[in-house]
C-alpha positions as CSV (number, residue, x, y, z in Angstrom):
1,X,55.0,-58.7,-85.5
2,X,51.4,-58.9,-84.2
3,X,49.9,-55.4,-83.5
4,X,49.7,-55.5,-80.2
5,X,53.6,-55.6,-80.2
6,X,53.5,-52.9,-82.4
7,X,51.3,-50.8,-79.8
8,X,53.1,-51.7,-76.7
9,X,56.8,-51.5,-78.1
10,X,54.6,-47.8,-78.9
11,X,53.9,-47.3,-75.8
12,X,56.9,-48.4,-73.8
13,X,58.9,-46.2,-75.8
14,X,58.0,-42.7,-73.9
15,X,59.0,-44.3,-70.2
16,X,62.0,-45.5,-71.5
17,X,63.0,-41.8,-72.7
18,X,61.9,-40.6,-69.3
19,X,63.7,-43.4,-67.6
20,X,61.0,-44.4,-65.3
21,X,61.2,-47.6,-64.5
22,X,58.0,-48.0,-62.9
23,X,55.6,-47.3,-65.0
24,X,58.1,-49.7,-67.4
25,X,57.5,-52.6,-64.7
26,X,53.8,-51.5,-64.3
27,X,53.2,-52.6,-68.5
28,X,55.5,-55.7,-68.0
29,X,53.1,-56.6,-65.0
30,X,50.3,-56.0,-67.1
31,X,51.4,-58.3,-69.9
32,X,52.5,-61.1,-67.9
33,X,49.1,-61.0,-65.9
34,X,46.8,-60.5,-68.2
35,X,47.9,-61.7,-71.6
36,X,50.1,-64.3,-70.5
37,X,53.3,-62.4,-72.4
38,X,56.3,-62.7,-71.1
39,X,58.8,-60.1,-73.1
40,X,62.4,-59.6,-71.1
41,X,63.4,-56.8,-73.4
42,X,60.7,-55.2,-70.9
43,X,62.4,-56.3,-68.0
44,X,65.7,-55.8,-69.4
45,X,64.2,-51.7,-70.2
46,X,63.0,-51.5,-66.6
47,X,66.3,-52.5,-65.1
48,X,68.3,-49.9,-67.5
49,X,65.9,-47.3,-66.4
50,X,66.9,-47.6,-63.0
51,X,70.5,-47.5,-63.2
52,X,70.4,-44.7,-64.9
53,X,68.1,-43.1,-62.1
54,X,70.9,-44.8,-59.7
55,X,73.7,-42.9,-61.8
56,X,72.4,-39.6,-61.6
57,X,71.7,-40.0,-57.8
């Protein structure tokens, strides 16, 4: 792995524990934008993170 997936599997770590998936969708944005990445297990996060906001709801 290259380390800028090491830094932003890092960093999308702490949203996922907090379940927010906007600030999940924000760094997916990001990616896809502005380095041309495309990584569904970020989308895939994002969507988990908001059923479980749904769930406690």
């Amino acid at each position: 792995a290259s380390e800028l997936e090491f830094v932003i599997t890092s960093f999308v770590q702490s949203p996922i524990n907090l379940h927010n998936s906007m600030t999940i969708h924000g760094i997916y944005v990001w990616l896809k934008n502005i380095h041309q990445l495309d990584w569904s297990w970020i989308q895939a996060c994002e969507q988990a993170a908001y059923e479980y906001k749904l769930l406690l709801n």
